[in-house]
FILOTOR-439402 format. One record per residue (C-alpha): residue number from 1; x, z negated, y negated; residue in three letters. Coordinates in steps of 0.2 Angstrom, whole numbers, plus 2048, in hexadecimal, padded with zeros to 3 digits. Layout:
# residues N
<rec seq="NUM" X="X" Z="Z" Y="Y" type="Ala"/>
...
END
This chain:
# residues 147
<rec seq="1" X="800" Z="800" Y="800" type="Unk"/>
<rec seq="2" X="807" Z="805" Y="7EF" type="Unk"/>
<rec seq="3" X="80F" Z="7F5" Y="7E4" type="Unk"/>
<rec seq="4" X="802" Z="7F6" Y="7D6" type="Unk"/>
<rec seq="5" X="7F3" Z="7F5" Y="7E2" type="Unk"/>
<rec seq="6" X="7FB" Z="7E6" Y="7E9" type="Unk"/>
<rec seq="7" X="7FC" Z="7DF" Y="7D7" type="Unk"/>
<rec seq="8" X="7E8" Z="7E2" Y="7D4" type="Unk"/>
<rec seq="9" X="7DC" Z="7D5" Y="7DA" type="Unk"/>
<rec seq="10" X="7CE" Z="7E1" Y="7D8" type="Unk"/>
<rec seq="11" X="7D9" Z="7EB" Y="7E7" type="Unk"/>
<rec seq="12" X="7DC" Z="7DC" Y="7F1" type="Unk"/>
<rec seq="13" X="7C9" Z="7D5" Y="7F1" type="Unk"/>
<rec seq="14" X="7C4" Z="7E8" Y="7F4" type="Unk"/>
<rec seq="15" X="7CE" Z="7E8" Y="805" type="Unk"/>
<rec seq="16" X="7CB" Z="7D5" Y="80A" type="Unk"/>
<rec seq="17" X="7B9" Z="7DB" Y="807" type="Unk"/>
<rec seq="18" X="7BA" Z="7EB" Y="815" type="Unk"/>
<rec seq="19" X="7C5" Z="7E1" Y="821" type="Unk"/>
<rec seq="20" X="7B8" Z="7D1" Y="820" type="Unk"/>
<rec seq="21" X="7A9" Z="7DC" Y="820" type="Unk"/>
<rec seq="22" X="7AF" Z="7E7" Y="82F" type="Unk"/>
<rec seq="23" X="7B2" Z="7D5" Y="838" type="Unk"/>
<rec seq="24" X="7A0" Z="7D0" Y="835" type="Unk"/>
<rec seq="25" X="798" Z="7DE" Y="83B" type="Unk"/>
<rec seq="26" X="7A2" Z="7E0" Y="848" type="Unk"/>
<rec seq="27" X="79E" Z="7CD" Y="84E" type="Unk"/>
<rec seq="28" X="78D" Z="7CB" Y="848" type="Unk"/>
<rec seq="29" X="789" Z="7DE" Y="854" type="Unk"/>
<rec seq="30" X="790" Z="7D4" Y="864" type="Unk"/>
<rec seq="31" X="786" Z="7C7" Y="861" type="Unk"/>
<rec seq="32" X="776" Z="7D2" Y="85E" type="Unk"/>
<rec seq="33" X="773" Z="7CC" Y="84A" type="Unk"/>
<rec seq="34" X="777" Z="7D3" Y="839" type="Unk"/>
<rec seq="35" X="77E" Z="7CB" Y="828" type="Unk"/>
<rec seq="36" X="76E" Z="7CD" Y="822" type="Unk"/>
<rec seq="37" X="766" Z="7C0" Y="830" type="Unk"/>
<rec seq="38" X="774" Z="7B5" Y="82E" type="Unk"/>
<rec seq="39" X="772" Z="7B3" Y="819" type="Unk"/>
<rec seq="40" X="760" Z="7B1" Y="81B" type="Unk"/>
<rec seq="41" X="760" Z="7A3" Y="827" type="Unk"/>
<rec seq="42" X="76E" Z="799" Y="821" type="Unk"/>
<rec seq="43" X="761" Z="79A" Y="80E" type="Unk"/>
<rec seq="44" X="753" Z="795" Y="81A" type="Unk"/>
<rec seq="45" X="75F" Z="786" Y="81F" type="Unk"/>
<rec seq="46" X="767" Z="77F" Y="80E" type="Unk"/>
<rec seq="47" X="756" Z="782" Y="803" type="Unk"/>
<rec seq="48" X="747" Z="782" Y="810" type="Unk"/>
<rec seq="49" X="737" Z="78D" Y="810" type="Unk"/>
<rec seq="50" X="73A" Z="79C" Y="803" type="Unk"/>
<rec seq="51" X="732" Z="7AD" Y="7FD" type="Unk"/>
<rec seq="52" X="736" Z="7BB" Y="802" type="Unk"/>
<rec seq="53" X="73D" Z="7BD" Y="7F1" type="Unk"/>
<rec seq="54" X="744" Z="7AE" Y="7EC" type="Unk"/>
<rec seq="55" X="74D" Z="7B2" Y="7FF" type="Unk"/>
<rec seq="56" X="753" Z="7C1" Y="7F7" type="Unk"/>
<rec seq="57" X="75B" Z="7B8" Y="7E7" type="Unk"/>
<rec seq="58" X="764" Z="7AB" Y="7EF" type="Unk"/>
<rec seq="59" X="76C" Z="7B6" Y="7FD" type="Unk"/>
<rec seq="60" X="76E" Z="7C5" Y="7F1" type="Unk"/>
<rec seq="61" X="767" Z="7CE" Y="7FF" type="Unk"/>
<rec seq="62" X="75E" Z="7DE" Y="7F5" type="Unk"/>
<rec seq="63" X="749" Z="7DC" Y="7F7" type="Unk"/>
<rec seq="64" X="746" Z="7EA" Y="803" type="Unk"/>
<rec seq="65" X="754" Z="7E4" Y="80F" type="Unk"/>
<rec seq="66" X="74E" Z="7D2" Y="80F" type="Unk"/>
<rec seq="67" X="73D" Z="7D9" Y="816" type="Unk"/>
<rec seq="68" X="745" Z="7E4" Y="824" type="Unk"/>
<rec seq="69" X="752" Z="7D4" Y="829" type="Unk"/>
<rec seq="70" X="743" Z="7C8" Y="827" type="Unk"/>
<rec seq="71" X="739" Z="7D3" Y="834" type="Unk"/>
<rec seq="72" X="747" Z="7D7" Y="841" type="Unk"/>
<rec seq="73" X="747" Z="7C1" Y="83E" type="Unk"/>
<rec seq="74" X="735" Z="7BF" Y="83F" type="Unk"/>
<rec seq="75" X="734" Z="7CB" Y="850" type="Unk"/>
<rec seq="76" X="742" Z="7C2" Y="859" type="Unk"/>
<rec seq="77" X="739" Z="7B0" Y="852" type="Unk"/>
<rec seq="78" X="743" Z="7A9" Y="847" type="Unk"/>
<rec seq="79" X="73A" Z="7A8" Y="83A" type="Unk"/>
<rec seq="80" X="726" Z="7A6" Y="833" type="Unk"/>
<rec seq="81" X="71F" Z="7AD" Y="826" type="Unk"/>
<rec seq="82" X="70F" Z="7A5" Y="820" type="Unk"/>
<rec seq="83" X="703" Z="7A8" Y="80F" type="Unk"/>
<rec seq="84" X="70B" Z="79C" Y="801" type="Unk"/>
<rec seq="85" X="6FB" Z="78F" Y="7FE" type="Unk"/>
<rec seq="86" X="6FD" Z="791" Y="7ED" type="Unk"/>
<rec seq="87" X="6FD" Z="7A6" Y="7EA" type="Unk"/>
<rec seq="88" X="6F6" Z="7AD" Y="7F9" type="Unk"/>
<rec seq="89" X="6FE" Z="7BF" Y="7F4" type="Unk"/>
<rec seq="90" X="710" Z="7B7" Y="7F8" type="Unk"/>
<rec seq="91" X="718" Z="7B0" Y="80B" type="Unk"/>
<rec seq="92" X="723" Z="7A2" Y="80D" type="Unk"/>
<rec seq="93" X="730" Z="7A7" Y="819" type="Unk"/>
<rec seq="94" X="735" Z="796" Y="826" type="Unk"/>
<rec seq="95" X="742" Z="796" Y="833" type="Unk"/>
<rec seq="96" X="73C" Z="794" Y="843" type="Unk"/>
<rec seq="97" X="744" Z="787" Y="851" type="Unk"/>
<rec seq="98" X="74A" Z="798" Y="85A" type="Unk"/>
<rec seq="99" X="752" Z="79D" Y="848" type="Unk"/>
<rec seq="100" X="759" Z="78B" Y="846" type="Unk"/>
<rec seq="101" X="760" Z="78F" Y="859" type="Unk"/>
<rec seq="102" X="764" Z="7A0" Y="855" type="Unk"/>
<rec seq="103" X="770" Z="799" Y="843" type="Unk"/>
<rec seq="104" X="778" Z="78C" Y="84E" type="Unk"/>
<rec seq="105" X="77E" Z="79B" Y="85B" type="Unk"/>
<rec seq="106" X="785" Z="7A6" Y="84C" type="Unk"/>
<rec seq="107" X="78D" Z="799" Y="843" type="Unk"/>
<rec seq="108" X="79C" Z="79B" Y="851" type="Unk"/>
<rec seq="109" X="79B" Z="7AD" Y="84D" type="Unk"/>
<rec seq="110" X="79E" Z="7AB" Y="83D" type="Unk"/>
<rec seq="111" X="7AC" Z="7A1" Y="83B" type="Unk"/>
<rec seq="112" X="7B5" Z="7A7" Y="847" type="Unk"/>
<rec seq="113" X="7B8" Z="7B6" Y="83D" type="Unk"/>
<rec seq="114" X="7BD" Z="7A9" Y="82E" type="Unk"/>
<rec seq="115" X="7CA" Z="7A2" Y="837" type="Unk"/>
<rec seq="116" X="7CF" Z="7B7" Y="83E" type="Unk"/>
<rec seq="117" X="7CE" Z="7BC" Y="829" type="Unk"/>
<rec seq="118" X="7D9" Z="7AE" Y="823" type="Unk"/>
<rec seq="119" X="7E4" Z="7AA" Y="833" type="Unk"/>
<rec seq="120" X="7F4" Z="7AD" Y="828" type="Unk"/>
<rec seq="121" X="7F1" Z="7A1" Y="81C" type="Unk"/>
<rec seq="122" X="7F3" Z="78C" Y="81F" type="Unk"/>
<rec seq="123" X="7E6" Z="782" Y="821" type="Unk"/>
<rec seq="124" X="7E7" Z="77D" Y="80C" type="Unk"/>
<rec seq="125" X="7EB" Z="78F" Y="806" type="Unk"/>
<rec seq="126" X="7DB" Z="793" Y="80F" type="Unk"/>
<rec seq="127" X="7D2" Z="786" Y="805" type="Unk"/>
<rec seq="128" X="7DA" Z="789" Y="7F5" type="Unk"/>
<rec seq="129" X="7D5" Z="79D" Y="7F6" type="Unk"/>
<rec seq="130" X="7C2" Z="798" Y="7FC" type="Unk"/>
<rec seq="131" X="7C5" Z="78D" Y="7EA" type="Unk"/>
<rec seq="132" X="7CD" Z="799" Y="7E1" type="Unk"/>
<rec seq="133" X="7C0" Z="7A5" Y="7E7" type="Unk"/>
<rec seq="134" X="7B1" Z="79C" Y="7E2" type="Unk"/>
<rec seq="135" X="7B7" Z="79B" Y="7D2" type="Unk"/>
<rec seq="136" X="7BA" Z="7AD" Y="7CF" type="Unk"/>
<rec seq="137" X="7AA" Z="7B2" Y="7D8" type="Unk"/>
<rec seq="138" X="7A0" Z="7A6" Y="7CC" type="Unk"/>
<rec seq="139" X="7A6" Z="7A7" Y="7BC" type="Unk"/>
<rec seq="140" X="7AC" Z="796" Y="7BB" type="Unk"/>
<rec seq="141" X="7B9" Z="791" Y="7B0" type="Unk"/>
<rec seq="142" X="7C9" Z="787" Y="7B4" type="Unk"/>
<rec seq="143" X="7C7" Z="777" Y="7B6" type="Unk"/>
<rec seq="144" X="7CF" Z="771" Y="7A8" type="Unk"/>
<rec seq="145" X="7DB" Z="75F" Y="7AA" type="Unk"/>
<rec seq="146" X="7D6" Z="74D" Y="7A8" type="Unk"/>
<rec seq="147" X="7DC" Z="747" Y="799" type="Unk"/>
END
């Protein structure tokens, strides 16, 4: 790789992105899931019973693809959708006991191909890029010292 691409985060994330990506759905195919199922059901987990929209939001998982995931979910039971008792036009999306089930099983899957991605780093420089990398992928400022 030429010397001035090495130099250019933009580059770097760009190719940590492919190779990460490539490993998912590599993984996620053997064990017969997508991303998609994954993201969903780890929101259902941390923030309980959503929309389909608000699903959509927190998993930045465009509208149209929630629906299709949320139905390849819905057809293997992992998750309900039932009328939101106060607007009828919406669903609220649960997980399921077979999609809790179904999360514990992928959670192996996935990091496994954490520990594959970063394998050349130490246990704190993998820490320190997940930090470094929040940081940049949020906005957030440097923490600035106590005085």
């Amino acid at each position: 790789m030429p010397n001035r691409l090495e130099q250019k985060p933009t580059w770097l994330i760009n190719q940590l992105y492919l190779q990460s990506h490539r490993l998912l759905a590599e993984a996620f195919a053997e064990a017969g899931a997508r991303g998609y199922h994954y993201r969903l059901l780890v929101a259902l987990e941390e923030e309980g019973p959503a929309s389909q929209a608000e699903l959509g939001r927190a998993t930045g998982i465009d509208r149209s693809d929630v629906v299709a995931a949320l139905n390849e979910l819905a057809e293997d039971g992992c998750i309900r959708r039932d009328p939101d008792p106060a607007d009828r036009r919406r669903n609220v999306v649960t997980m399921t006991r077979r999609g809790v089930r179904r999360l514990a099983a992928l959670e192996p899957v996935v990091d496994q191909v954490q520990r594959s991605l970063l394998k050349p780093l130490s246990r704190g420089e993998q820490a320190q890029l997940i930090a470094l990398l929040g940081r940049v992928a949020h906005g957030e400022a440097k923490p600035t010292p106590a005085k």
